[in-house]
C-alpha positions in Angstrom: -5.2 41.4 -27.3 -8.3 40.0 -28.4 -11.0 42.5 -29.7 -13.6 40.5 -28.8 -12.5 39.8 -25.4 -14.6 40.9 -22.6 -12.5 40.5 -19.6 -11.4 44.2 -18.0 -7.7 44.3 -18.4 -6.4 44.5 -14.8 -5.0 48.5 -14.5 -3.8 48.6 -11.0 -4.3 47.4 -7.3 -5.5 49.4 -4.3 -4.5 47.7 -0.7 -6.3 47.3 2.8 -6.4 45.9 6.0 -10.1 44.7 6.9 -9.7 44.0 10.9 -7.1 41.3 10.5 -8.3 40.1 6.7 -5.5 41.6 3.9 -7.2 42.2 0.6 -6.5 43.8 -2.4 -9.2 45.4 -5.2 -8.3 45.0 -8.4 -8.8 48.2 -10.8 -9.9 48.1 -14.6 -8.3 50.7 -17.1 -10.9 53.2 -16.2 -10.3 53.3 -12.6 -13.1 50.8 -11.9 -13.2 48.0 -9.4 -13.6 44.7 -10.7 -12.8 42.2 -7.9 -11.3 41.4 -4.7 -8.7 38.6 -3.2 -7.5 38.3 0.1 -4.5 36.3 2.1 -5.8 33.2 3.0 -3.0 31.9 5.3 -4.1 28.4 5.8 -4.4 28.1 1.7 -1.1 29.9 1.4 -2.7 31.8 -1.7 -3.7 34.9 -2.2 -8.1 34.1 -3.2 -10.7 35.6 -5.0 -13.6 36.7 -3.0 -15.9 39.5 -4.0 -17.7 40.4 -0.7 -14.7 41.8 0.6 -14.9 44.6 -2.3 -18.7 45.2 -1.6 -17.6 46.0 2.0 -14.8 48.0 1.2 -16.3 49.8 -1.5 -19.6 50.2 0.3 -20.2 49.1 3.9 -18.0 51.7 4.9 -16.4 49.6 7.9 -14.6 51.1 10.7 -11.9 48.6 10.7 -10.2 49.6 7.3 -7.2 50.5 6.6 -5.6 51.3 3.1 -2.0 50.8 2.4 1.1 50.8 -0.1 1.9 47.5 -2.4 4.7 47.4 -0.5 3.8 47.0 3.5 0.5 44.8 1.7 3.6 42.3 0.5 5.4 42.2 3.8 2.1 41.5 5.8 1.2 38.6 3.8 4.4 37.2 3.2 4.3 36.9 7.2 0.9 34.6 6.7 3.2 33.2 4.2 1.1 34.2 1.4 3.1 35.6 -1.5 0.9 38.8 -3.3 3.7 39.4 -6.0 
């Protein structure tokens, strides 16, 4: 690794269910979120798209739902979207 390389080194994932929209929030080392990418099933690809994290993080919606890595991969592997 690079010492002068700026990018936060991805840590770990957390995984939710916004309403129907499957996202994942991508942690730093400290424990910090950094971004967000959910399942597009048309795209087939798993997409970067911040706002989801400011509403997760944030906008405290009622339609969340956090999950394991696990059940996250089976739900998008049935939009056909793999997350691993």
């Amino acid at each position: 690794m690079s010492a002068n390389n700026d990018d936060p080194e991805l840590s770990h994932y957390r995984y939710f269910l916004l309403g129907r929209r499957l996202v994942r929030i991508g942690h730093n080392q400290d424990g910090n979120p950094y971004f967000s990418e959910f399942a597009n099933g048309e795209t087939k690809q798993m997409e970067i798209n911040n706002n989801y994290m400011m509403k997760i993080m944030f906008g405290d919606p009622d339609d969340l739902r956090e999950m394991d890595e696990p059940e996250f991969a089976e739900l998008c592997l049935q939009k056909g979207v793999k997350s691993r």
